[in-house]
C-alpha atoms as a printed R data frame, in Angstrom:
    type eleno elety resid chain resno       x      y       z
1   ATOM     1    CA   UNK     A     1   0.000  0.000   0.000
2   ATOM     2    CA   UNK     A     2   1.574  3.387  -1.058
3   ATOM     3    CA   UNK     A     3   1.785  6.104   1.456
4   ATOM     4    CA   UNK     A     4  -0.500  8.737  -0.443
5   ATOM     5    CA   UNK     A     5  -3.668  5.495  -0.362
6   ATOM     6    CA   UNK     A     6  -2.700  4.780   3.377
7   ATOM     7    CA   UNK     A     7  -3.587  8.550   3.757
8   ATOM     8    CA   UNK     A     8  -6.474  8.628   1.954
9   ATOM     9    CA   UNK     A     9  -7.942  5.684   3.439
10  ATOM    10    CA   UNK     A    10  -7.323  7.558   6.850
11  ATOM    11    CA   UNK     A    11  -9.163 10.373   5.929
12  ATOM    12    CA   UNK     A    12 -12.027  8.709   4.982
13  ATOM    13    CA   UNK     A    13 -12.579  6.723   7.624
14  ATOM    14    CA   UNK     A    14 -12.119  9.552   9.832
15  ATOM    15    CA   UNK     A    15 -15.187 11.053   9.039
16  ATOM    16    CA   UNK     A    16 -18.330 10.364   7.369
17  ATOM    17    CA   UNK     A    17 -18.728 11.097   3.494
18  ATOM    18    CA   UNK     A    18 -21.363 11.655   1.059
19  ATOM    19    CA   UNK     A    19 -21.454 11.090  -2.568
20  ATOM    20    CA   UNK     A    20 -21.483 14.078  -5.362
21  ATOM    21    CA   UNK     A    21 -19.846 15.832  -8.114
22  ATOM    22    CA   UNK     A    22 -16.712 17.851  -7.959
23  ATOM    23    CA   UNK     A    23 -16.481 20.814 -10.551
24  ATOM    24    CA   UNK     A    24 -13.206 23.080 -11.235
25  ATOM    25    CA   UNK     A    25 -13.186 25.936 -13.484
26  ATOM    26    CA   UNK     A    26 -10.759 28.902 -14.759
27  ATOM    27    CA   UNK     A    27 -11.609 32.080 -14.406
28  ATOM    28    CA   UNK     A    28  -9.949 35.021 -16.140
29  ATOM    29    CA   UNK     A    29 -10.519 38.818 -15.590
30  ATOM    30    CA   UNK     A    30 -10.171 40.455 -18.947
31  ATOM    31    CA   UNK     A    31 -10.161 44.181 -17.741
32  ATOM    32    CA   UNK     A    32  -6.586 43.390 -16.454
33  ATOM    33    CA   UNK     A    33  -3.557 42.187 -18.388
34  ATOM    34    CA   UNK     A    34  -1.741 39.060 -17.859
35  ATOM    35    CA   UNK     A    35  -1.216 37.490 -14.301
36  ATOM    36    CA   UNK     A    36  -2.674 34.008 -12.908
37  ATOM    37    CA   UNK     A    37  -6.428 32.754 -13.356
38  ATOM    38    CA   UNK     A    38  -8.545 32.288 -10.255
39  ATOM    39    CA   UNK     A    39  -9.660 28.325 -10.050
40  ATOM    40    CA   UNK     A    40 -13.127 27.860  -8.780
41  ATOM    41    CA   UNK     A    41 -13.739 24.639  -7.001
42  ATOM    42    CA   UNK     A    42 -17.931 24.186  -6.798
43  ATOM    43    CA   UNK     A    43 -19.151 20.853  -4.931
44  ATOM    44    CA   UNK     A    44 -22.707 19.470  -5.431
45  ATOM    45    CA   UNK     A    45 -24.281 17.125  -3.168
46  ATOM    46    CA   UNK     A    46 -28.152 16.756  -4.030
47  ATOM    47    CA   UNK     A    47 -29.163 20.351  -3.687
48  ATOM    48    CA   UNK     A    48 -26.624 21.664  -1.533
49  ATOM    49    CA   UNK     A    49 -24.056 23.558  -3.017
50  ATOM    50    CA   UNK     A    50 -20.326 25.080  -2.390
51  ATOM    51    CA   UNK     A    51 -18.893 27.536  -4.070
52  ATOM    52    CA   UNK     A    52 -14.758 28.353  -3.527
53  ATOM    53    CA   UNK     A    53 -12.237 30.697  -5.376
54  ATOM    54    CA   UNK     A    54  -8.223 30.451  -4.806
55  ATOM    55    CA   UNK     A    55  -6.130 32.933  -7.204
56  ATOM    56    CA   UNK     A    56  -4.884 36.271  -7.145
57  ATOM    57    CA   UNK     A    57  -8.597 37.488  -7.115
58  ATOM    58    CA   UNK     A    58 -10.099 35.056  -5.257
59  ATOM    59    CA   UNK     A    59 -11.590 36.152  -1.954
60  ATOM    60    CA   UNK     A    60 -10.755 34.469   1.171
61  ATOM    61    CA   UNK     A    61 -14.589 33.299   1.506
62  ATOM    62    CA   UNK     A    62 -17.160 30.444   0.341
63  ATOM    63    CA   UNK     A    63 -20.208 30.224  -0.513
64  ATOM    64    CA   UNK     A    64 -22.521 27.711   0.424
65  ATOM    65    CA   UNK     A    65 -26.070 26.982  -0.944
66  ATOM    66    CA   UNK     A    66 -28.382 24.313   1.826
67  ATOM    67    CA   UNK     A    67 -31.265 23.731  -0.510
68  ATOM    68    CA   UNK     A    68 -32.014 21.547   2.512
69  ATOM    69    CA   UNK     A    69 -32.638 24.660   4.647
70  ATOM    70    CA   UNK     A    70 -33.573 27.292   1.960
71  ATOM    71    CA   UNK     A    71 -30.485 29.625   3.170
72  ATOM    72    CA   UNK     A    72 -27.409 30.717   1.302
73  ATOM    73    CA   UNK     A    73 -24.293 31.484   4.167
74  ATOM    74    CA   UNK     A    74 -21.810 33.670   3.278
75  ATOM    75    CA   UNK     A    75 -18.294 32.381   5.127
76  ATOM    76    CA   UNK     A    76 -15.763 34.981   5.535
77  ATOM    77    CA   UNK     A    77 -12.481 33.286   6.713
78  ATOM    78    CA   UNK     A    78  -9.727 36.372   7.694
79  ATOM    79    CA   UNK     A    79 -12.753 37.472   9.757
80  ATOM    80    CA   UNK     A    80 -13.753 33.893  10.891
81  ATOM    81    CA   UNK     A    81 -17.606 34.778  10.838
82  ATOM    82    CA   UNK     A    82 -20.310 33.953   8.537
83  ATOM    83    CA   UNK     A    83 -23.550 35.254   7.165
84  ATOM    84    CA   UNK     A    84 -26.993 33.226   6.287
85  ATOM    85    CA   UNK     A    85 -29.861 34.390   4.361
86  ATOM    86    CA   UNK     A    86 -32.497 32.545   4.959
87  ATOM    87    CA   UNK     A    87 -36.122 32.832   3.628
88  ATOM    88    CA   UNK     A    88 -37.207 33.967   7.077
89  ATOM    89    CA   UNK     A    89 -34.202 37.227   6.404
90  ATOM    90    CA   UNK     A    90 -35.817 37.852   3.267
91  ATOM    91    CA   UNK     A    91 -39.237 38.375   4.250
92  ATOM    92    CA   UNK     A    92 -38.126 40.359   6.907
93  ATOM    93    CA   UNK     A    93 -36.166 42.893   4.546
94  ATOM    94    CA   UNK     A    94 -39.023 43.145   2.463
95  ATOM    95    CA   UNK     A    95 -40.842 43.752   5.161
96  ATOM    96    CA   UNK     A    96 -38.768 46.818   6.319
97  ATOM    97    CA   UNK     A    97 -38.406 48.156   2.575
98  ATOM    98    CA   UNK     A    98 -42.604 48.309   2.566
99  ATOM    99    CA   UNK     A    99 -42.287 49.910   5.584
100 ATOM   100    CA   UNK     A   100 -39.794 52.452   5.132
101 ATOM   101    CA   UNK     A   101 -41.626 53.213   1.195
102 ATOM   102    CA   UNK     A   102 -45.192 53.514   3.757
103 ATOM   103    CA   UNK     A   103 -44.088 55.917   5.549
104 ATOM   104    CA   UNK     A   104 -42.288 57.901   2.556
105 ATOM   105    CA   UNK     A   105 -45.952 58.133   0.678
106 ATOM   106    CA   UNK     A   106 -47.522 59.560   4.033
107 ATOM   107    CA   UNK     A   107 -45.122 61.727   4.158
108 ATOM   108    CA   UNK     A   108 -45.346 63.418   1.245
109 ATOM   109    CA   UNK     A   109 -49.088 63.367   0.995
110 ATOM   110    CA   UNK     A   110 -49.268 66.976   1.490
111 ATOM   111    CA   UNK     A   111 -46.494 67.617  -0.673
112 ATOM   112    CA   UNK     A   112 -47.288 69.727  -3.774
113 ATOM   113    CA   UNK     A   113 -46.659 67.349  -6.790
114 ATOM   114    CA   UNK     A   114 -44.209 70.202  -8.369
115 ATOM   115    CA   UNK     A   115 -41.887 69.649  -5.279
116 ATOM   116    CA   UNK     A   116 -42.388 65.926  -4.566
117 ATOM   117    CA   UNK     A   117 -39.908 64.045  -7.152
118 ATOM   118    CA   UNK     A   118 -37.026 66.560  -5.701
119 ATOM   119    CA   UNK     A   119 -38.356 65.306  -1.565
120 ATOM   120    CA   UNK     A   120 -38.788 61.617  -3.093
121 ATOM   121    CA   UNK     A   121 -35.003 62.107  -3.786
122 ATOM   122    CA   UNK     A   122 -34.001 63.342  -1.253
123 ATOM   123    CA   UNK     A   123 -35.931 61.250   1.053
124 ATOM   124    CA   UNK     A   124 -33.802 58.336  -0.522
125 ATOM   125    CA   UNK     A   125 -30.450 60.043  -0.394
126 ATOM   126    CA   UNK     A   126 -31.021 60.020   3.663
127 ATOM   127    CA   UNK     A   127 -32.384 56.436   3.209
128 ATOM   128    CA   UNK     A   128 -30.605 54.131   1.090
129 ATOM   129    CA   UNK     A   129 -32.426 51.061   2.041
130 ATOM   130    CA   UNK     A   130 -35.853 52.874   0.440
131 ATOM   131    CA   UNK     A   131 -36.732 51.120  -2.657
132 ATOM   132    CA   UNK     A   132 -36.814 52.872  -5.824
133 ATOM   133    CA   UNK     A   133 -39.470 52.402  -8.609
134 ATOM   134    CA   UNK     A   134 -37.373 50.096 -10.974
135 ATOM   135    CA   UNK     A   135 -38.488 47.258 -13.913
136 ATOM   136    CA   UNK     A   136 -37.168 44.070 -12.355
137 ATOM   137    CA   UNK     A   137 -34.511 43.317 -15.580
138 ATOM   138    CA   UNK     A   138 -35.787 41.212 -18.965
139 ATOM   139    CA   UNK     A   139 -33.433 38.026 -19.742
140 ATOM   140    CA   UNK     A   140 -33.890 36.426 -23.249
141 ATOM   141    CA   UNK     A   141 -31.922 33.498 -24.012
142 ATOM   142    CA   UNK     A   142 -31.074 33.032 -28.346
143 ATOM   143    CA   UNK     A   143 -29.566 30.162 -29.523
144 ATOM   144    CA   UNK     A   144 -27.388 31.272 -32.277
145 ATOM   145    CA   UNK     A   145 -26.990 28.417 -34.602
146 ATOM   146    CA   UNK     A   146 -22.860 28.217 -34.317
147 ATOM   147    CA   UNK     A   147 -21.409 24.959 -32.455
148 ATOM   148    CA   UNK     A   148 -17.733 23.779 -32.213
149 ATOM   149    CA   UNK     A   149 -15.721 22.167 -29.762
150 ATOM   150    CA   UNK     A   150 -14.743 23.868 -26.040
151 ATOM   151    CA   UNK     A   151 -12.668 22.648 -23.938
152 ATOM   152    CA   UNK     A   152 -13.040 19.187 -25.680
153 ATOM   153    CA   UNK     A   153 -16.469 19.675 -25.601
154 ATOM   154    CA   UNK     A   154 -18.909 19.473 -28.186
155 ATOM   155    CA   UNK     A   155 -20.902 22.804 -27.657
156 ATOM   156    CA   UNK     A   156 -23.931 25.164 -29.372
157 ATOM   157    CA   UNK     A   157 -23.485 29.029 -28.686
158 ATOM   158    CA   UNK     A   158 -26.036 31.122 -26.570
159 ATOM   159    CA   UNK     A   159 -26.382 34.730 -25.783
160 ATOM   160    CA   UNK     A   160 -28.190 35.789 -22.635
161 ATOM   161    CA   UNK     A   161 -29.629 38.958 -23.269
162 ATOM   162    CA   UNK     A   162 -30.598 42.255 -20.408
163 ATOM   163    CA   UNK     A   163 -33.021 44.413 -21.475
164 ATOM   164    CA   UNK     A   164 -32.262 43.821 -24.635
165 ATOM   165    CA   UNK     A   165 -28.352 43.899 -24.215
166 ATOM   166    CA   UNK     A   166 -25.746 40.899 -24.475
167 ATOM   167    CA   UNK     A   167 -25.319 40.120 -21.173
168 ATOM   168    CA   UNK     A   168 -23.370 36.611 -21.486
169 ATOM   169    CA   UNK     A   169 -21.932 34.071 -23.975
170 ATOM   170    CA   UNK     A   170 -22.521 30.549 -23.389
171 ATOM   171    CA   UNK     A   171 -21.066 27.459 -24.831
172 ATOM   172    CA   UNK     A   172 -23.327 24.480 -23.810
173 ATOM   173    CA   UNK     A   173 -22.676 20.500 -24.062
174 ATOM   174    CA   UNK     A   174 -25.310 17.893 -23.582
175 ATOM   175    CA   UNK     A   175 -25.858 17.036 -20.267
176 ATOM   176    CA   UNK     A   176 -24.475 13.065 -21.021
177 ATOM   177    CA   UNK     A   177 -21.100 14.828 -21.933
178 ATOM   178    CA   UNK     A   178 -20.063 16.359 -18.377
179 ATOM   179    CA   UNK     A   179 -19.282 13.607 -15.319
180 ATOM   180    CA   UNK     A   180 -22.230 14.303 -12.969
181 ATOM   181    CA   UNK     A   181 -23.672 17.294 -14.713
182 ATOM   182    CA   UNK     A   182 -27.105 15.642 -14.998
183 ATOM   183    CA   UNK     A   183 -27.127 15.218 -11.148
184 ATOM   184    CA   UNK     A   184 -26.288 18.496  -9.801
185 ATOM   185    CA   UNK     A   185 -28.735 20.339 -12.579
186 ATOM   186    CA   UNK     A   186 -31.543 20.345 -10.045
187 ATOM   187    CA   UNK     A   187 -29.201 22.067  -7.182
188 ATOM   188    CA   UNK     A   188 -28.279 24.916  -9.616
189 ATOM   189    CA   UNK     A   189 -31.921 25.060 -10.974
190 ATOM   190    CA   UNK     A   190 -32.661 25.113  -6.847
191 ATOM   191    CA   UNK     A   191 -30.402 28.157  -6.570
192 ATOM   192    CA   UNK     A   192 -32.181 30.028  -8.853
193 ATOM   193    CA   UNK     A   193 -35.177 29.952  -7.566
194 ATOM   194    CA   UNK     A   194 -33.823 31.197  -4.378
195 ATOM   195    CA   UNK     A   195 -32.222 33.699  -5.794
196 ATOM   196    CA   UNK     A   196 -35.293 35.053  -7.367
197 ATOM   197    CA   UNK     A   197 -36.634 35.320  -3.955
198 ATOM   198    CA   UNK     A   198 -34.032 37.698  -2.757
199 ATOM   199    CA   UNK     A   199 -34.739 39.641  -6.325
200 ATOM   200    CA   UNK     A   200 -38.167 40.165  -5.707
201 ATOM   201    CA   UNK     A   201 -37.497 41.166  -2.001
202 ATOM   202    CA   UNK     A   202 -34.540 43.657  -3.189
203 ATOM   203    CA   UNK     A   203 -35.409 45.686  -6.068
204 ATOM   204    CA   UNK     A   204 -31.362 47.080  -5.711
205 ATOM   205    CA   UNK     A   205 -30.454 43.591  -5.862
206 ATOM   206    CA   UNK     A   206 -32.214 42.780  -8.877
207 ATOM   207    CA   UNK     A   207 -30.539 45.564 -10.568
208 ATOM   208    CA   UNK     A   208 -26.776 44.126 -10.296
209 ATOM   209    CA   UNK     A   209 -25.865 43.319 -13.299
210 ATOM   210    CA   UNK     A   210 -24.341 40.165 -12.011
211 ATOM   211    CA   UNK     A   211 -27.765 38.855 -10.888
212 ATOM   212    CA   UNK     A   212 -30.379 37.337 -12.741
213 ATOM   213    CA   UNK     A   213 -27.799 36.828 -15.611
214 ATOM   214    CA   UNK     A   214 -25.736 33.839 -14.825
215 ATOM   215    CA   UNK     A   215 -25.983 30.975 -17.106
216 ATOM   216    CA   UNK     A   216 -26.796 28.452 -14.639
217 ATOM   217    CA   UNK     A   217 -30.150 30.402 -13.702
218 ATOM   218    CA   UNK     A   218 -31.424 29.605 -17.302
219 ATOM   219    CA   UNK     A   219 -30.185 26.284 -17.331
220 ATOM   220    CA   UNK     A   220 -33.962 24.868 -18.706
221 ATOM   221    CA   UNK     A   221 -33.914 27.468 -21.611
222 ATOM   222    CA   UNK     A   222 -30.066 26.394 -22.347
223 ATOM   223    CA   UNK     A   223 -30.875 22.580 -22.342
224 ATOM   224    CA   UNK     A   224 -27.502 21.781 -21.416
225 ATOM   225    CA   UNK     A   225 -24.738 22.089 -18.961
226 ATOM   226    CA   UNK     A   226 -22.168 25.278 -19.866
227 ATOM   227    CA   UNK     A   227 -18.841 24.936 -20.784
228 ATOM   228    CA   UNK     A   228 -17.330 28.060 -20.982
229 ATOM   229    CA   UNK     A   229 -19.239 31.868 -19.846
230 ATOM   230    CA   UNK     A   230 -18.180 34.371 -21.331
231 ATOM   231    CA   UNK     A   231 -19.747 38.090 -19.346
232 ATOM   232    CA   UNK     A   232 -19.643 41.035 -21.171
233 ATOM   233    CA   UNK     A   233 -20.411 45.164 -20.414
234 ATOM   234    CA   UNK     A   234 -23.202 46.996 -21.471
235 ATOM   235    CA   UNK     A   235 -20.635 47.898 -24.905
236 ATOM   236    CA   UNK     A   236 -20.437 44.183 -25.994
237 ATOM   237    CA   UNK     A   237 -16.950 44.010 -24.716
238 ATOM   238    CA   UNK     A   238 -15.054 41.064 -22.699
239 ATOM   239    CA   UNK     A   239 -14.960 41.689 -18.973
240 ATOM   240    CA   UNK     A   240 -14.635 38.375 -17.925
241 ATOM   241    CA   UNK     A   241 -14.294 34.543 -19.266
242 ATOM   242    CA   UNK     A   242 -14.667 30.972 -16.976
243 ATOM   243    CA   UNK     A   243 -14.386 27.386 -18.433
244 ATOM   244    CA   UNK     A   244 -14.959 24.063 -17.189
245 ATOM   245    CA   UNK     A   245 -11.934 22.228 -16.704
246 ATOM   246    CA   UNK     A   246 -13.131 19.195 -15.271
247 ATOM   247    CA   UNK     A   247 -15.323 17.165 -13.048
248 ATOM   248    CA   UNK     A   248 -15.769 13.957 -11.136
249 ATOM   249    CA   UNK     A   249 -18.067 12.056  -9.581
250 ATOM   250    CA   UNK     A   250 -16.603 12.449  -5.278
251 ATOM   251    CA   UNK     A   251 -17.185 11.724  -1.879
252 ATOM   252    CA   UNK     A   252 -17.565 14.741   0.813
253 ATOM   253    CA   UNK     A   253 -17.150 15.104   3.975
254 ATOM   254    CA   UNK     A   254 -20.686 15.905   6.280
255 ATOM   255    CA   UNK     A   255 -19.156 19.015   7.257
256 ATOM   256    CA   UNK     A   256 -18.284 20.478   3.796
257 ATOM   257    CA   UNK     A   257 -21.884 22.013   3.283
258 ATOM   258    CA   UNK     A   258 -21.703 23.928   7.294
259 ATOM   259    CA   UNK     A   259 -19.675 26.817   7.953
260 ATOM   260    CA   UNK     A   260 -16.753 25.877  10.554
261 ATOM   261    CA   UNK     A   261 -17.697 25.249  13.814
262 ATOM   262    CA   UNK     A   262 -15.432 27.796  15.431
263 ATOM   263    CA   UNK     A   263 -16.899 30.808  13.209
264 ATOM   264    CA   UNK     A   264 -18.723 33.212  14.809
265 ATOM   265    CA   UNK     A   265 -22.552 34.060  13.219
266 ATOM   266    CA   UNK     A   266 -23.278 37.570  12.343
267 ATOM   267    CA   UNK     A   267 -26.777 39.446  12.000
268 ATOM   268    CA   UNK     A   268 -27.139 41.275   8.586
269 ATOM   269    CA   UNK     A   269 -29.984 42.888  10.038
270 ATOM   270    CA   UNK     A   270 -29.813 44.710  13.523
């Protein structure tokens, strides 16, 4: 028995392990010049989800999604704490934002209508949190009839349109082509949905470019797993590109999906 099998053997007796899928992918920021991509390690386990970045970008933090529990936490390791949104949070926020827009209409009912868009401003200047009257963003998803290989992939082309505007390029395989892509679809499809949630209860939110746009939101329109995502600005330019280097079928520990144990829980909301 070779030393590196004795270890592993160790380790997974040591504690108890659950089957999933194991997905790496390169990242590369294309608004700066040369230096190293960020590697993203994401880990699916029936709909639980963890997200990780190591490179010169990467933040020290991870992501996890407990479909399980409807929550996302947010782990920030220099700080050793951790956020979670949970469904309860969310209702709660919107709760507040109703509130806060409540008591902006009452006070302005006896404003004349020539001075109340200049109050309405600056009524949210002094509150940032007030929600302002904003179309929750349009995606479209157009196949666009080119196909070649990626990353030894067989793949069709997408755009993901906002409003209108390319938002993202996707290359997409069949599902049968990526190691454990069919079983971690539902998890990402999961994700979505929750993310919606926080869209509807955060119009600012729903703004971000970044949300709402992601490939793996619109996985049932793509009808496919992607390859490589490619994000672009509102001027059709490259700002950044991330593609699938591999996956496989592994085990995880039952503490993989849970913050550590030592990290201290902080309120969002006070």
């Amino acid at each position: 028995m070779t030393t590196r099998t004795a270890a592993l053997l160790l380790v997974l007796s040591a504690s108890p392990c659950f089957g999933g899928v194991f997905f790496e992918y390169e990242t590369r920021d294309s608004t700066q010049s040369g230096g190293e991509a960020d590697v993203i390690h994401t880990m699916v386990d029936g709909n639980r989800i963890k997200i990780d970045v190591t490179g010169p970008r990467g933040a020290d933090a991870d992501m996890i999604y407990r479909g399980d529990r409807s929550e996302m936490i947010a782990v920030n390791h220099p700080e050793q704490n951790y956020v979670v949104i949970d469904e309860a949070m969310i209702a709660e926020i919107s709760q507040r934002l109703a509130g806060i827009e409540a008591e902006m209409k009452k006070a302005l009912e006896n404003v004349p209508p020539e001075q109340r868009a200049m109050m309405e401003e600056m009524m949210r200047q002094r509150m940032p949190a007030m929600p302002a009257a904003q179309a929750m963003p349009t995606y479209t998803v157009v196949k666009t009839g080119e196909s070649g290989e990626q990353n030894g992939y067989p793949c069709d082309k997408f755009e993901i349109r906002r409003d209108g505007t390319l938002s993202q390029t996707v290359w997409v395989t069949d599902l049968d082509n990526v190691d454990g892509a069919s079983d971690a679809v539902a998890a990402f499809e999961d994700f979505g949905d929750f993310i919606a949630e926080i869209q509807a209860a955060l119009p600012d939110f729903a703004q971000e470019s970044s949300v709402g746009g992601h490939a793996y939101e619109h996985l049932d329109e793509l009808g496919g797993f992607p390859v490589v995502t490619i994000d672009h600005a509102g001027d059709g330019s490259v700002i950044a590109e991330s593609r699938l280097l591999n996956s496989k079928s592994q085990a995880f520990e039952a503490g993989t999906f849970e913050p550590p144990a030592n990290y201290e829980r902080m309120q969002l909301m006070r």
